[in-house]
N, C-alpha and C positions, 0 to 999 in steps of 0.2 A: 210281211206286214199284214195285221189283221186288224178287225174292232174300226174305232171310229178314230182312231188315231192316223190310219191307214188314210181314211180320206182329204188329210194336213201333210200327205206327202212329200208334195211339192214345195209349198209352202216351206216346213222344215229345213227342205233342201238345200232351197234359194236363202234360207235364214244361215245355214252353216255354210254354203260357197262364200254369200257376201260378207261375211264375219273374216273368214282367211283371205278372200280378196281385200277387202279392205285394211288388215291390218297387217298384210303383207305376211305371212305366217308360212311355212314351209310347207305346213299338213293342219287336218286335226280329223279326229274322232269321235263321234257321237250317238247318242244314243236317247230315248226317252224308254219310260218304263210306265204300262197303266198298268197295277195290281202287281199280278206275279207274272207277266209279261212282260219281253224287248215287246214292245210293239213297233218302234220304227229304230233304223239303225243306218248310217250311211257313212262314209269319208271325204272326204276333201284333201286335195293337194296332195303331200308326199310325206311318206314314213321317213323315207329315203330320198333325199332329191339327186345325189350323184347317179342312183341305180334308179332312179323313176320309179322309184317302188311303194305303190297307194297305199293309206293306210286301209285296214277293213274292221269288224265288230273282235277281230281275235289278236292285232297286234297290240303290242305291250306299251307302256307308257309308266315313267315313274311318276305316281299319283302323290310323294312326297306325304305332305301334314294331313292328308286324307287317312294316312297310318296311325292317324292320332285316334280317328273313332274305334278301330280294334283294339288299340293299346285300350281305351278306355271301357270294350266291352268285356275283354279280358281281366280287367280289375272288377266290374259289376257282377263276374262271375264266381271270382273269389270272394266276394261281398256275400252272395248267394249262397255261399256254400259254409260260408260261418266264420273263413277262415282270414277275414279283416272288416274293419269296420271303417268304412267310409271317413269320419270322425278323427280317425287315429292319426298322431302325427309322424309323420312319413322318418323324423329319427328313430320311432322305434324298430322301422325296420332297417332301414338304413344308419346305423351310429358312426357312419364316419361324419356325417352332419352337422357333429355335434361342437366340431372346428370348422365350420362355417362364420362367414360376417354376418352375423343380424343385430343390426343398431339399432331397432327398433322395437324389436321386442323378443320373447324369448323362443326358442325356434322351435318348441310344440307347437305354436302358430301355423307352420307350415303342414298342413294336415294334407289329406293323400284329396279329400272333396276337393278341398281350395287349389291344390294342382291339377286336377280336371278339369277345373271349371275355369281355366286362368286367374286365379285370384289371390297365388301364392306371395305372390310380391319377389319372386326368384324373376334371376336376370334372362333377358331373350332368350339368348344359346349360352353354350357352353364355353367355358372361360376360353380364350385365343380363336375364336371366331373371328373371319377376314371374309365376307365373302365375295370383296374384290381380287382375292390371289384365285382361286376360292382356298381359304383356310376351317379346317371344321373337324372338330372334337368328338366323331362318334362313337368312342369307345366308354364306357361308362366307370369301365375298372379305371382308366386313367383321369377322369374327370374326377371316379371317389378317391382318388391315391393324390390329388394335392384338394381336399377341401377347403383349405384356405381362400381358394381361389372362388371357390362360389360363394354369391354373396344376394340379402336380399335388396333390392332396390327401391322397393317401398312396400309403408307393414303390410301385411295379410291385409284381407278381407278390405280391404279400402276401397281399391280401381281396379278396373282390367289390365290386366301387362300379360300378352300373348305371351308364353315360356315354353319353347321349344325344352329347354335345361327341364322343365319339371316333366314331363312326356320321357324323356330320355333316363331321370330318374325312377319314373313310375314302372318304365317298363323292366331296370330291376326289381324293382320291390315283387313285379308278378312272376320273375324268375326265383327271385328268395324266399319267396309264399307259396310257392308250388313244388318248386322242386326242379324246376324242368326248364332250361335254357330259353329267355323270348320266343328267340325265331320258332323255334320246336312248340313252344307250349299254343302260338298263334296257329299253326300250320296244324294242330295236329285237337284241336279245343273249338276254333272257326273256323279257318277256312276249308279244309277237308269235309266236315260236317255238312257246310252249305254247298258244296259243289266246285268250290272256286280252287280247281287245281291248275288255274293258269295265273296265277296271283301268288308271290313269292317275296322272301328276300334274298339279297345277292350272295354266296355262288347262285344263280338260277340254274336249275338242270337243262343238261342239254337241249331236251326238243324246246326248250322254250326262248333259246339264246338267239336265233334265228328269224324269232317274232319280235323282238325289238324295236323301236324305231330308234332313229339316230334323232340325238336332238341338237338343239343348233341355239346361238348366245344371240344377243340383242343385236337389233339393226342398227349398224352403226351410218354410214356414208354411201351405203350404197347395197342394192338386192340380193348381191351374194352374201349369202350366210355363212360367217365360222362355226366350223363345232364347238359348242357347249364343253368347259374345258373337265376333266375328269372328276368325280366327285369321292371323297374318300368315305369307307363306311359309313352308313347310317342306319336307326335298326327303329327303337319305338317311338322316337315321333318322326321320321318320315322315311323309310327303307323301301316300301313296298313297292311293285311295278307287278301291272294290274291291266286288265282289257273293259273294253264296253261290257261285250259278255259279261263276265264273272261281276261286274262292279253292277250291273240287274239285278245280279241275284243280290247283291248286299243291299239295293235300296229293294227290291220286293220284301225281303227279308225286314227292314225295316214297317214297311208298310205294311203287314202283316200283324203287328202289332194292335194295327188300330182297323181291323176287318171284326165284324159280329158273324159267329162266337169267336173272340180271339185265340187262336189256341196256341199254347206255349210251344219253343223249340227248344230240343234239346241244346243248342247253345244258349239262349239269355231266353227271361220268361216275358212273356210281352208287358208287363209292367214295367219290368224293368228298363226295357226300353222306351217305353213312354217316360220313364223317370229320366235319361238322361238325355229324352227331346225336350224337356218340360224347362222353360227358362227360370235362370236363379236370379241374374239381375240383369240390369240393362248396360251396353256397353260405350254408348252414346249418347248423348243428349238429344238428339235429335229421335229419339225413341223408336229408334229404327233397327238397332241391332241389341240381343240380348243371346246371353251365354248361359247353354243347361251343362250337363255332363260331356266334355266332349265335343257335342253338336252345338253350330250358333242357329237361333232363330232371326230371320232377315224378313223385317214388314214389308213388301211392297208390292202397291196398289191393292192394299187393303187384303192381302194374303200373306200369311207366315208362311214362311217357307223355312222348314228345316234344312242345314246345307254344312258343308265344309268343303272348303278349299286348299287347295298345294302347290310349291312353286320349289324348284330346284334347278339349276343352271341347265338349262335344254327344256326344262317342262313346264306347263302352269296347267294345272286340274283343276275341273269340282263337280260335286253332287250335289243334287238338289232334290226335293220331294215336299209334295203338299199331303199331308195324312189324311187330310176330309175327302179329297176327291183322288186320293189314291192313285197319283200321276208324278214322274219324279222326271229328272234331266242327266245326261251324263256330258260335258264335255273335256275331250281331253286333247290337249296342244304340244306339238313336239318344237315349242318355241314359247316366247314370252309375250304374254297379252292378259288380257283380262277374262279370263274363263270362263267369270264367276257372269260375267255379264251374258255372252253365249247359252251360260246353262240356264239361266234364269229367263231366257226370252225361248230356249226351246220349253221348256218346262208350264208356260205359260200360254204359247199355241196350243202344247197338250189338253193343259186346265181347258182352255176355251173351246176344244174338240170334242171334249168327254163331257164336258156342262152342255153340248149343244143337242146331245141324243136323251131319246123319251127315259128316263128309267123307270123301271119293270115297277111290278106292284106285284106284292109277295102276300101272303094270308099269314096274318099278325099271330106272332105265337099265344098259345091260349094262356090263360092264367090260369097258374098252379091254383091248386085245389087251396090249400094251405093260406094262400096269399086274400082270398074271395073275404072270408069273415072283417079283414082291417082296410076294406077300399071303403071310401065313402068322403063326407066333407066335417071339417074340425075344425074349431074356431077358437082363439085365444081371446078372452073377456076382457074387458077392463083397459081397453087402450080408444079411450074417446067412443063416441056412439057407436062405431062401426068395427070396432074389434079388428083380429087379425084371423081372415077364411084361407084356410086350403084345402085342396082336394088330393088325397092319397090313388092313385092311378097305376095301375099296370101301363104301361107305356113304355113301345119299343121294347119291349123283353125284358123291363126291370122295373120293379117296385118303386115308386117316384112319388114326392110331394111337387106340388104344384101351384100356382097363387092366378086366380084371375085376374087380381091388379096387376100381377108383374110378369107376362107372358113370358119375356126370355126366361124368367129365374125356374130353376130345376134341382131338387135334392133327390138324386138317385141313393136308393139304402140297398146295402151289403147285408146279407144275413149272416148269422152268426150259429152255433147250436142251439140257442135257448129259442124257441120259433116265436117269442113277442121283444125278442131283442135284436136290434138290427146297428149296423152304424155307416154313417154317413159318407157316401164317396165322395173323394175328390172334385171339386168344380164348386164351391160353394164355401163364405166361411164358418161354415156348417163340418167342414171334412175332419175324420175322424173321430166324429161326438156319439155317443150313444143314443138312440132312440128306441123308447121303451115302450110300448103299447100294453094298455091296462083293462082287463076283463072283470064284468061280475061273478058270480058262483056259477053262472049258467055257461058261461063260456061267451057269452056277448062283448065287444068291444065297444068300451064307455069313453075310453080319454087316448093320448099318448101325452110320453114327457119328451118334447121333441126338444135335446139339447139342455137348456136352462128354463122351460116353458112348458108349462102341462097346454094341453089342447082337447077342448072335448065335443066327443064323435054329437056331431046333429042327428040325434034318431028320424028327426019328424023326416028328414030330410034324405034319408038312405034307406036302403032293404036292411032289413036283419041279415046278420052271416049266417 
């Protein structure tokens, strides 16, 4: 353990023993992550309780619907590469759909977005789900071989309805779009790339069958636990069996994203992963939970928290991670409880570890040459006495409009090839718009058309570029 994490030790500790003491739990596993650091990693209880066998940071755990965020990097990949478009409705790759129930409207509705994002209106699981025998449907060819039996439950685009069923269709469509069998195209596209060769689907290879933990069904009447009764295949929305380790690297990897310079991985561009932490709607009234691609954002105590969570008879997972401060949570349970809550209270000592040390003070990138002619202050005329002032700034390492009235508000600009045309980045509803900057004969900058509004440069008030 290193960093300032390292001195929440204990702390952590005592946060993961009295989580499995208290809710009687067999084991668990855990881990925090600052950056592209384990930085703390520890176990609790038993992998194994017949063999007294602890869990550590390399035993396995089925991390179930945590399989959901690969399924869904694996389709952003495809996305990426041209070869589907987020938009398009999931019969065109799939046409046995096309004998589905949809009473409500016509089943192009079911677009491949809306089954990421849960908003397909397709039912939970898969048609003859039981998961009191445990009964469950994971084979995909037999799920397409009677479509009658799937059916939407309510239209598109209306509510949230969590659909294991769309996850488990998606991750055809990225074996029909590729070429190349789920498991294979996962194994061999993410997890291989990122390091995670202790993360799998079942067969598992040998050396890894051995790191397993056994997991164990609900408490019923008394302390000794049953085993967790056998689970029959499952592949893209929850297969996976995954460690502390390897599941680091997948929230570093995430967190990566949002480091300055971000730089891209050859698996997903860090855009794209901000695309699918970026929330689309809200999933509760209570304004507390919102669903992006994949990943749900989770307000609490005034932190989003990007996360996803898994549950399958012997396990309950999740991950957790805050982007601004670059600290994420791992816990994983070879029993039934509440994970999400574990992860979220380690994840949050972290936050409050890493908020408590000085940070450095760096020498501000200089401004490009290029950029010096168009800084200064521009005002839009004609709105009551006092008009509308901003101030165009190098800030932070990017070309930025700015408002003394409105200190939070920030219009960071994207250059483009033309060097007086720029457009608008995301964070503002400004994103996407053109911003035009406008010169005399001399080369002096006189105005900009920022959006639907010319603005012009204050000479008295600036250097000449």
């Amino acid at each position: 353990m290193t960093g300032l994490v390292a001195a929440g030790a204990s702390e952590l500790e005592a946060k993961l023993d009295g989580f499995v003491r208290e809710n009687r739990l067999p084991g668990a596993a855990a881990g925090v992550v600052h950056g592209d650091e384990l930085a703390w990693v520890a176990g609790a209880g038993f992998a194994d309780t017949r063999a007294q066998a602890p869990g550590h940071p390399g035993t396995l755990y089925r991390i179930a619907s945590i399989t959901k965020t690969f399924t869904g990097t694996a389709v952003m990949q495809l996305r990426d590469a041209g070869r589907l478009d987020l938009d398009d409705p999931a019969v065109a790759y799939l046409p046995e759909l096309r004998s589905a129930v949809s009473p409500f409207t016509a089943i192009e509705a079911v677009t491949i977005r809306r089954m990421l994002s849960h908003e397909s209106g397709l039912a939970t699981e898969p048609p003859g789900t039981d998961w009191s025998v445990p009964a469950y449907q994971g084979e995909v060819d037999l799920t397409l071989a009677h479509p009658g039996d799937i059916v939407l439950m309510v239209p598109p685009n209306t509510q949230h309805k969590y659909s294991g069923l769309a996850y488990q269709l998606l991750g055809e469509i990225v074996t029909r779009v590729s070429g190349i069998a789920y498991p294979r195209y996962v194994r061999e596209s993410i997890l291989d790339p990122l390091g995670m060769s202790a993360t799998g689907f079942e067969p598992l290879a040998e050396p890894l069958l051995n790191r397993r933990a056994t997991g164990y069904g609900w408490r019923a009447l008394s302390d000794e636990l049953d085993l967790a009764p056998p689970m029959s295949p499952v592949w893209a929305e929850g297969g996976l069996w995954s460690c502390v380790e390897d599941l680091a690297r997948w929230i570093s990897f995430q967190l990566r994203a949002y480091q300055e310079p971000a730089a891209d991985s050859p698996v997903l561009a860090a855009a794209s992963l901000r695309e699918m932490h970026k929330s689309r709607y809200l999933a509760d009234d209570g304004w507390t939970t919102a669903w992006g691609i994949s990943w749900c954002g989770n307000r609490r105590d005034d932190v989003i928290w990007i996360w996803h969570s898994g549950g399958l008879p012997g396990f309950t997972t999740t991950v957790c991670f805050d982007p601004g401060k670059q600290v994420g949570a791992i816990a994983l349970l070879n029993g039934t409880s509440s994970s999400a809550e574990l992860a979220f209270d380690l994840a949050s000592i972290a936050r409050r570890l890493t908020s408590s040390g000085t940070s450095s003070i760096e020498v501000p990138a200089p401004t490009p040459g290029q950029y010096r002619p168009l800084l200064g202050i521009y005002a839009r005329p004609g709105l009551g006495r006092h008009g509308w002032v901003l101030r165009l700034e190098w800030r932070d390492g990017k070309l930025a409009f700015v408002s003394p009235e409105m200190p939070s508000w920030r219009l960071a600009l994207q250059p483009t090839a033309n060097p007086d045309v720029f457009i608008a980045e995301p964070g503002s509803n400004f994103s996407g718009e053109n911003v035009i900057f406008r010169r005399r004969d001399d080369g002096h900058v006189t105005s900009v058309l920022l959006v639907e509004s010319t603005f012009i440069r204050l000479d008295h008030l600036t250097t000449p570029g």
